[in-house]
C-alpha atoms as an extended CHARMM CRD file, in Angstrom:
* protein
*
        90  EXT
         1         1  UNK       CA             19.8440000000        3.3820000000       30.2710000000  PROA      1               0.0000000000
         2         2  UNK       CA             22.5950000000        5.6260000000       29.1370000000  PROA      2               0.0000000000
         3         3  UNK       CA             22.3210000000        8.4410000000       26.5480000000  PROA      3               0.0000000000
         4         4  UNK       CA             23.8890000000        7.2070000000       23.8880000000  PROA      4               0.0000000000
         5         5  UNK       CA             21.7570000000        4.0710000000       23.9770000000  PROA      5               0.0000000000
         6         6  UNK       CA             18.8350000000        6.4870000000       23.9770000000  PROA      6               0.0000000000
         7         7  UNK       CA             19.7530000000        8.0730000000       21.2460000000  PROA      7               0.0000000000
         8         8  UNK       CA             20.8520000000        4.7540000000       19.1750000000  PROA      8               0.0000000000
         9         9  UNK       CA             17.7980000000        3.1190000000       20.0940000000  PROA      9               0.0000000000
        10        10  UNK       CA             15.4430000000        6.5970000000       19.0180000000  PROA      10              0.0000000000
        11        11  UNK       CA             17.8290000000        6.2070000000       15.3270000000  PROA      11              0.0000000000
        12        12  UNK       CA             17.0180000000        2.4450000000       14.9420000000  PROA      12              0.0000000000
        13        13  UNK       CA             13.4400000000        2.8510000000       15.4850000000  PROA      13              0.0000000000
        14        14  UNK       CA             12.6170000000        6.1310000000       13.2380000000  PROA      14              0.0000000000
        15        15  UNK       CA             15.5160000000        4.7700000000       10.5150000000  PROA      15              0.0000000000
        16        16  UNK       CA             14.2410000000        0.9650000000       10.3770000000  PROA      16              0.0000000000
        17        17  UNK       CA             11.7450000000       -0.7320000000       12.4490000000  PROA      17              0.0000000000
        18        18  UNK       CA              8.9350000000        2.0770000000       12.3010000000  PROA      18              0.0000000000
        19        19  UNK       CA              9.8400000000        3.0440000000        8.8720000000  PROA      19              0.0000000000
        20        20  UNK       CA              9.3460000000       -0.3680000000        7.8610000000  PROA      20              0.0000000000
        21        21  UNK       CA              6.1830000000       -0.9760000000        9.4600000000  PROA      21              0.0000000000
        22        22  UNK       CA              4.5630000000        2.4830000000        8.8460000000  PROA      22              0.0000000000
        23        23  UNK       CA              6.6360000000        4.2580000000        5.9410000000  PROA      23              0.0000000000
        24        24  UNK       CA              8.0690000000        7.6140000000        5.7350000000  PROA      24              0.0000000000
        25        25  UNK       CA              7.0370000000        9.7120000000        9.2180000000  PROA      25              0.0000000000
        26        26  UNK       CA              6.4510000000       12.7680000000        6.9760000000  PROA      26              0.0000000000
        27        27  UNK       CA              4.2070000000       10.7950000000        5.0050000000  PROA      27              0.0000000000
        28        28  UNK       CA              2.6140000000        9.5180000000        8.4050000000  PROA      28              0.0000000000
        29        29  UNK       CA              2.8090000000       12.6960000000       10.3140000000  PROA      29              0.0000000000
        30        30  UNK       CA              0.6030000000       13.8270000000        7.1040000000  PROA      30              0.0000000000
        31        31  UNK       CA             -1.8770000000       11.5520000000        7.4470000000  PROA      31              0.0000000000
        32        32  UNK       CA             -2.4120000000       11.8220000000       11.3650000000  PROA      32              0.0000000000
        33        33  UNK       CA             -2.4510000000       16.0090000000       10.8360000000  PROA      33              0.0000000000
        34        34  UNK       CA             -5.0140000000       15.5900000000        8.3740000000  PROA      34              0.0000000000
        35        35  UNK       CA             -7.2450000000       13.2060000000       10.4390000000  PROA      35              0.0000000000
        36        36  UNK       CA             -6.8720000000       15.3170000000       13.7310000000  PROA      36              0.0000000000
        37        37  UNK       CA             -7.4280000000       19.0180000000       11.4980000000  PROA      37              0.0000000000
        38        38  UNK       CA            -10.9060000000       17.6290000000       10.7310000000  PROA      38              0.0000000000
        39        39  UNK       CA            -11.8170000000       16.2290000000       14.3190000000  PROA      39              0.0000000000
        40        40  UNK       CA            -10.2170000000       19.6560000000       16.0820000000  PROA      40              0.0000000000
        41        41  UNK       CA            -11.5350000000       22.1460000000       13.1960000000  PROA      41              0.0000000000
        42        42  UNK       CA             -8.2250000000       23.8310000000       12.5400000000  PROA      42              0.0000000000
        43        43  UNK       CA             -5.0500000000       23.2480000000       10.3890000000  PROA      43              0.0000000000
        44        44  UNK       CA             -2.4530000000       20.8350000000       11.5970000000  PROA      44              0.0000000000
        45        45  UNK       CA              1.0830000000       20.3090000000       10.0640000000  PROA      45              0.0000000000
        46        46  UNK       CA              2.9590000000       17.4760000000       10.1340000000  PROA      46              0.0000000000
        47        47  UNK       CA              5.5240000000       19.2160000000       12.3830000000  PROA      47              0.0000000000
        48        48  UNK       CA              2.1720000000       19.6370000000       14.4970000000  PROA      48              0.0000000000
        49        49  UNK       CA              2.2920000000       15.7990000000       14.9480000000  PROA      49              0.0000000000
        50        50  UNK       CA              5.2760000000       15.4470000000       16.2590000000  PROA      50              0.0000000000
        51        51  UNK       CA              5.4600000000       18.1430000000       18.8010000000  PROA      51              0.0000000000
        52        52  UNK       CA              2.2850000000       17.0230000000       19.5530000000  PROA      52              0.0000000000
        53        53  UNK       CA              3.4700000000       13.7590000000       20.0190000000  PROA      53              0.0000000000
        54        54  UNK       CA              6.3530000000       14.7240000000       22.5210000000  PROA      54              0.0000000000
        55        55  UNK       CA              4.0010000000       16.3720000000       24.9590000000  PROA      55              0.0000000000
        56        56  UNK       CA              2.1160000000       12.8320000000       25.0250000000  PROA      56              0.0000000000
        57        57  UNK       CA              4.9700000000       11.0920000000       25.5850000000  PROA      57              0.0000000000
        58        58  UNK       CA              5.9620000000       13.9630000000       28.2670000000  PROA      58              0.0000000000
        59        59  UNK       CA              2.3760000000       12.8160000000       29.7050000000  PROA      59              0.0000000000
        60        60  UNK       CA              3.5300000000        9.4790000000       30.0120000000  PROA      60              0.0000000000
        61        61  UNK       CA              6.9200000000        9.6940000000       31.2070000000  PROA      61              0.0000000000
        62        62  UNK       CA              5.2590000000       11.7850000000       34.4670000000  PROA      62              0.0000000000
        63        63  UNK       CA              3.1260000000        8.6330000000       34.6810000000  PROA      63              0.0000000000
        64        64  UNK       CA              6.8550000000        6.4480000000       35.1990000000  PROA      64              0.0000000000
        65        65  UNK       CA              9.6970000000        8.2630000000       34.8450000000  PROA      65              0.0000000000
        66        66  UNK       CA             11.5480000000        5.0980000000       34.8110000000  PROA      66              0.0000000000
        67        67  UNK       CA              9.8580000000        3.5150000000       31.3810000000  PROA      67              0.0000000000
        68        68  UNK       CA             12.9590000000        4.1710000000       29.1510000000  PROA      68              0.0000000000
        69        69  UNK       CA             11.2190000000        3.4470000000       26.4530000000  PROA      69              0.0000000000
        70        70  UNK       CA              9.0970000000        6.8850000000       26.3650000000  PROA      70              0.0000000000
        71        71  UNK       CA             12.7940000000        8.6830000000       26.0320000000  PROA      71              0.0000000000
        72        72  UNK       CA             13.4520000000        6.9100000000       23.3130000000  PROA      72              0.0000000000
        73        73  UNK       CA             10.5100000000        7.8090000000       21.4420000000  PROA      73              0.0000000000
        74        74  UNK       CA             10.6910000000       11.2150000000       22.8890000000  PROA      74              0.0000000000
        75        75  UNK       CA             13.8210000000       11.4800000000       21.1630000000  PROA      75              0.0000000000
        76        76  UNK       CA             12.6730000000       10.1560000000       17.8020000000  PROA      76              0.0000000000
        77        77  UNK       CA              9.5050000000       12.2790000000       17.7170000000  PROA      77              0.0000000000
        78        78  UNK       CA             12.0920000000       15.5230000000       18.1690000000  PROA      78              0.0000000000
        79        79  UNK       CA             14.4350000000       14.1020000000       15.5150000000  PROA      79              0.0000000000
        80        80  UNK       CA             11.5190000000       13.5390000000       13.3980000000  PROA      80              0.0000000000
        81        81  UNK       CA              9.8310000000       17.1130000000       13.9350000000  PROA      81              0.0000000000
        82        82  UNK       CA             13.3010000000       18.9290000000       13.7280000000  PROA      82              0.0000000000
        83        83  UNK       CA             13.8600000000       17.1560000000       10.4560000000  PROA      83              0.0000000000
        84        84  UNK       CA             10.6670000000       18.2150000000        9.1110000000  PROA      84              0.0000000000
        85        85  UNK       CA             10.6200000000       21.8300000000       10.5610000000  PROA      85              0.0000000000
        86        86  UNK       CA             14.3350000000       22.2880000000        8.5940000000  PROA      86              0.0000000000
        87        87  UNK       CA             13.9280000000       20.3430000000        5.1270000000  PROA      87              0.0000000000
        88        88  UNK       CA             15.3870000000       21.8980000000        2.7300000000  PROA      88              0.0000000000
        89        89  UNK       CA             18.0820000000       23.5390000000        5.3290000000  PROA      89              0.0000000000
        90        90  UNK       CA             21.7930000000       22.7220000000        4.1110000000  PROA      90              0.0000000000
């Protein structure tokens, strides 16, 4: 798969398809960082989530480095957490 198909895939899927089935990702990131601050005991951000959510799919891309699919939503989950980490940036 080549980088730019990475990276085209990782836009379609946070811009449309997971959007669509799960809304906004801050809104979701929200949600999941408020469910896992009460299991862990400790604040967790929505930015949380998503880092959090590239080391899992770091995880599974050392199970098979050649599932594609975990770079592309490696890619969206750092899109995702860069976007929240700079809102309100120019």
């Amino acid at each position: 798969m080549k980088r730019t198909d990475i990276l085209s895939d990782a836009n379609c899927a946070i811009t449309q398809d997971r959007a669509a089935a799960y809304g906004a990702a801050e809104d979701n990131f929200s949600v999941i960082a408020d469910a896992w601050a009460r299991w862990l005991g400790t604040d967790v951000t929505a930015h949380d989530v998503g880092m959090m959510m590239m080391l899992f799919k770091a995880a599974r891309i050392r199970a098979n480095p050649a599932h594609a699919d975990s770079y592309v939503d490696l890619a969206g989950y750092a899109a995702l957490a860069g976007e929240i980490a700079t809102e309100g940036e120019a």
